[in-house]
N, C-alpha and C positions, 0 to 999 in steps of 0.2 A: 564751436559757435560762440558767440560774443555776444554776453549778457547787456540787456538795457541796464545803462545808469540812470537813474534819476538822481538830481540833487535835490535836497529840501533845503530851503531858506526857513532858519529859526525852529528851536529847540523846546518851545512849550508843547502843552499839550497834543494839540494840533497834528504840528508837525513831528514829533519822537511817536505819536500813535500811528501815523503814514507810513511810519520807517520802519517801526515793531514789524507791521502786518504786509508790506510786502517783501520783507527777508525772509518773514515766518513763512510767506506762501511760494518764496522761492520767484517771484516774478520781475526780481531786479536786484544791482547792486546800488549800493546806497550810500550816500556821503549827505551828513549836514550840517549847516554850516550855522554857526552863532557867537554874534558880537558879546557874550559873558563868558564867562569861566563858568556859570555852571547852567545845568540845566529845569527849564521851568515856566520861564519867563516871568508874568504877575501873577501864574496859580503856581510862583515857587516858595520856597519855606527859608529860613537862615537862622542863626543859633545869637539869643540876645541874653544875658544875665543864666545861664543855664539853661534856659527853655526853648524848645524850637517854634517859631510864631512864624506866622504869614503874611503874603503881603496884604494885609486886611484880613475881611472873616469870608472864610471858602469852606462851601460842604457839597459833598455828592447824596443826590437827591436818590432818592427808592424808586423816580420814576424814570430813571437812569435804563437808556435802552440794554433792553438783557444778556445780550450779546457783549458787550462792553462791561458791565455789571460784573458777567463771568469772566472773564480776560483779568477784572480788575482784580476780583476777591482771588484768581487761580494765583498772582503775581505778588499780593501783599499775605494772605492768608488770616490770620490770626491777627497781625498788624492792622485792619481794616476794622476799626471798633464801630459797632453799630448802639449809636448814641439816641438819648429822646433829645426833642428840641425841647431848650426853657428858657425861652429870652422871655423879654416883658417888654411895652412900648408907652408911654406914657402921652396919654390923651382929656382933654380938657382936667389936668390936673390931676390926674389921676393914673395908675400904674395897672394896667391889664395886662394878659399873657399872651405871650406873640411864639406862634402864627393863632392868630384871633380868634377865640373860643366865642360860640353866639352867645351862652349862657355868662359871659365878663361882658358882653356889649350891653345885653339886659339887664343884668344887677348891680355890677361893678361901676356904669354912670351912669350920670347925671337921667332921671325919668324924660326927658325930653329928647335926649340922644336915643335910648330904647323905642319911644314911642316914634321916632322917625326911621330908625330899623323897622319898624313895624309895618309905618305906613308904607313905605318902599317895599316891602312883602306882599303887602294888600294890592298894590298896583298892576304886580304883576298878575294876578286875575281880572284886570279891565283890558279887551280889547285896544289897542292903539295902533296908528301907521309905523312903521318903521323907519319912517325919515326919507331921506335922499339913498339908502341903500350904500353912502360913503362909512367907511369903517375907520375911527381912531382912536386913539387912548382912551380919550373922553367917551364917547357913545360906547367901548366895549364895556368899559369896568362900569359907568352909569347901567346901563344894561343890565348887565351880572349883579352889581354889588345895589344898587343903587344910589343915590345922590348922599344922603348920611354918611356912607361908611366913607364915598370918595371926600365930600367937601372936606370933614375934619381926619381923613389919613389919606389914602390914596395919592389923592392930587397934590396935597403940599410935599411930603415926602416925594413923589416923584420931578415936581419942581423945582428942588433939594438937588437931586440928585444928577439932574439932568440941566438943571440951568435954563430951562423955557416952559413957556407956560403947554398943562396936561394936552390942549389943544394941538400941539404942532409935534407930539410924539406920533408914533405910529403906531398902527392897532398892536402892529405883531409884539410888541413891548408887554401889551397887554395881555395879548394871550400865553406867551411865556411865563410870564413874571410872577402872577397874581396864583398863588394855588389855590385860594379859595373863590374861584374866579364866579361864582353865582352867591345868589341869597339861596337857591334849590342844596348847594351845596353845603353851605351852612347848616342848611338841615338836618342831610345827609350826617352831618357833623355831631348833632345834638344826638341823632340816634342811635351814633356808635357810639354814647355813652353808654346805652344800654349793653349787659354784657353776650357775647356771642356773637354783637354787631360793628365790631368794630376790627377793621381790616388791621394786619400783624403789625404797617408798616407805616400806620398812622400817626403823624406829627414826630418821625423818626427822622435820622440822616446818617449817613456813614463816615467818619473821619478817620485817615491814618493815622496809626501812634504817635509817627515821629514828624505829623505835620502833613498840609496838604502837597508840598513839596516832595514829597515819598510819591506819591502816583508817580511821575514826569521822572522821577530817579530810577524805579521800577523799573519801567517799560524803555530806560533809556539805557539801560544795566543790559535787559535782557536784548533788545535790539543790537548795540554791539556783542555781545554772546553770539547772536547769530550770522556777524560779521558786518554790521552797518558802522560808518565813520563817522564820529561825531568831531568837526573842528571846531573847537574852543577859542573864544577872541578872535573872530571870522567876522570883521565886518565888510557888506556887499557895494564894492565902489560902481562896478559897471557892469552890465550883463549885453553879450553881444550875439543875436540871434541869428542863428543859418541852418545849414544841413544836421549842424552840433552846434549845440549853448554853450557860449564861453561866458565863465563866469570870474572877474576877476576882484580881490578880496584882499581886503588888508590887513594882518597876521602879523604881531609884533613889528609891527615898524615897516614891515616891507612886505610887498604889492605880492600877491601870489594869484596863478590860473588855476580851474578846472575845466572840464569840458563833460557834458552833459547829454545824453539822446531830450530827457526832459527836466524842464524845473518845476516845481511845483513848490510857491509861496506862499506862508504868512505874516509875513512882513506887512507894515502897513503899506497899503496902495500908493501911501502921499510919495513914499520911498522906492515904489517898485518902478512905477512910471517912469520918474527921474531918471531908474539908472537902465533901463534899456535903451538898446542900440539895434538899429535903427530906433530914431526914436518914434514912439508912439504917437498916433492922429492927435493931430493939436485938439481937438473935441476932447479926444481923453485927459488929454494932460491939464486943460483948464477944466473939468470934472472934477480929477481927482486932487487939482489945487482948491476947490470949495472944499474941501474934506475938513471938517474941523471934528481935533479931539476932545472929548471933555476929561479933565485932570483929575486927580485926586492927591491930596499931600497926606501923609500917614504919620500919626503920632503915637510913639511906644513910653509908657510909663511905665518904670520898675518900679515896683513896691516893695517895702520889708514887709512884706506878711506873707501868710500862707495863702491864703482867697481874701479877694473883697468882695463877690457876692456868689450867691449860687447860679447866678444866670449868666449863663454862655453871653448874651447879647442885650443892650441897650437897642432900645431906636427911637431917634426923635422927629414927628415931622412936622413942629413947629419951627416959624420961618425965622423966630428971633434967637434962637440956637441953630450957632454955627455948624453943628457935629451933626451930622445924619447916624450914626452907630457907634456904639463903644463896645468892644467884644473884649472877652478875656480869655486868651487862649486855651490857659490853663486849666479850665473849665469843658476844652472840646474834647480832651483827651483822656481828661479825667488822671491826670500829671501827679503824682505826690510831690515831685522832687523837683527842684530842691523845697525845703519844707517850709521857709520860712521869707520867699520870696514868689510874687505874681507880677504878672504884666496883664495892664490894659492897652489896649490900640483903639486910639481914635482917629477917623473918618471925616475927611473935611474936603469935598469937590467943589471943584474950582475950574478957571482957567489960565490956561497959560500967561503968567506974567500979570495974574491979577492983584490983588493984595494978598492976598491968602496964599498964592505961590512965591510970592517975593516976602514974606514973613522970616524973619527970624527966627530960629530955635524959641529964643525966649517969649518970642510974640506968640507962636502959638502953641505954647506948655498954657500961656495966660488962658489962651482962647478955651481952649478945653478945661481950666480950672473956672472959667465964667460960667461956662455951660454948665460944670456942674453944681454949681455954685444956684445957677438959675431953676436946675433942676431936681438938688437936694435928689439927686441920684442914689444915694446908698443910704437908703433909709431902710 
């Protein structure tokens, strides 16, 4: 009998976890297919001055479905270091500790800033309508956090980040994103200082030793162990749909087929449309031509030192610094080596072909030396 092939398009996480789990369950054979040499995609890792860094700052969360959780720690083992968070974010001036302790809201600023965390607490015990019942960025995290915490972090930082104003995000942004998604939880927060009260896995995260790129190398190690094909420099010129999916891909220089019972993609949309045959209802295809990405350009600075500070992560959500995060990776892993050299990576989202994408090397080493410059960062 003659097993289902599926092909997968593209080799991050996504797609090399579809390939693991059904080689592992025996429910098909498997080929995928990816336009780089390695695998990963942007939660991959690469080797810069001796250190292994990522593409930005990536961690796996505790609230990581447990299923996956176990898969992950059975694959990395020991390599799976379970780290505290210590970044800091810097708000009217001042340097608090991220992810946001209530007690640095109320002490650490300005008495006007506490007092309006407060009064946004108090609110929450007066009855009110709940509006038009529409859900969005704004109304969830207003809601949750209230109006204090969003106006001076929340919103600008997610404006930062996203390139339009908090209004025209979607709720679901919000409820993802945010883990301290209420002031109730804040609470919750103060009273796991008390000791006995505070859950094992609070303000924790999990990072591989040799980078977040170890997950995707894992499970792509073990996926072919179980017999799945990974092709490397697989980029998808045309896919042509019938009884069997032909998939046709271009491999150093010259045009190669496969043929498929299924495909199943992560490639972006904007590229999937394009390349089917028949092609797709003109609806979809002008759909998925509004698709727009939002960028991000990534700046690595090597240091002669051993650390330049104790915190894994900067964040800025002030609109007249360029940088939304400075991470230092060195710090995720808890690295010694090499001793007497670290790398920062700065964060700077954009769009395609804006200035900030057409910048120079040298324009934005500047950019990032103004930001810190404006924000006397390593103090």
């Amino acid at each position: 009998m003659t097993r289902t092939h599926i092909a997968i398009l593209g080799a991050g996480p996504a797609g090399l976890g579809a390939a693991w789990q059904l080689v592992k369950q025996g429910k098909a054979e498997v080929t995928v297919l990816e336009q780089k040499d390695v695998v990963g995609g942007n939660a991959g890792s690469f080797e810069l001055a001796g250190l292994n860094v990522d593409y930005g700052s990536h961690r796996l969360h505790p609230a990581t479905d447990p299923k996956i959780m176990a898969d992950l720690q059975a694959l990395l083992g020991e390599d799976l270091l379970d780290r505290p968070r210590h970044g800091r974010i810097r708000l009217q001036d001042r340097w608090i500790h991220f992810p946001l302790k209530p007690q640095d809201l109320m002490l650490k600023l300005p008495l006007s800033f506490g007092a309006g965390v407060a009064f946004d607490a108090a609110k929450k015990f007066v009855p009110h309508q709940n509006g038009n019942g529409h859900e969005t960025f704004t109304s969830v995290l207003e809601k949750g956090l209230g109006s204090t915490i969003c106006r001076d972090f929340y919103f600008p930082y997610a404006k930062k980040i996203w390139g339009v104003q908090p209004e025209e995000l979607s709720a679901i942004q919000a409820h993802r994103r945010v883990s301290a998604g209420s002031l109730g939880k804040m609470v919750k927060k103060v009273l796991s200082i008390v000791p006995g009260l505070k859950s094992p896995s609070a303000g924790r995260f999990y990072y591989p030793k040799k980078g977040f790129g170890q997950i995707s190398q894992a499970i792509a190690d073990e996926a072919q162990n179980l017999g799945a094909e990974i092709k490397f420099g697989s980029s998808v010129r045309k896919i042509e749909l019938g009884e069997k999916q032909t998939i046709t891909f271009e491999k150093d220089g010259n045009l190669e087929t496969i043929e498929a019972d299924y495909i199943w993609s992560t490639i972006p949309l904007t590229i999937l449309t394009k390349a089917i045959s028949p092609s797709a209802p003109k609806e979809i295809i002008e759909a998925s031509g509004k698709i727009s990405y939002r960028a991000m350009v990534l700046i690595y600075l090597v240091l002669n030192q051993s650390q330049w500070t104790e915190f894994d992560a900067h964040y800025f959500p002030e609109a007249e610094i360029k940088l939304t995060r400075l991470s230092e990776p060195k710090n995720y892993c808890v690295a010694n080596e090499p001793k007497n050299q670290t790398i920062l990576c700065g964060e700077l989202p954009c769009m395609v072909n804006d200035e900030v994408w057409n910048a120079s090397d040298g324009e934005l080493v500047e950019m990032v030396r103004d930001s810190l410059k404006k924000m006397w960062v390593a103090d």
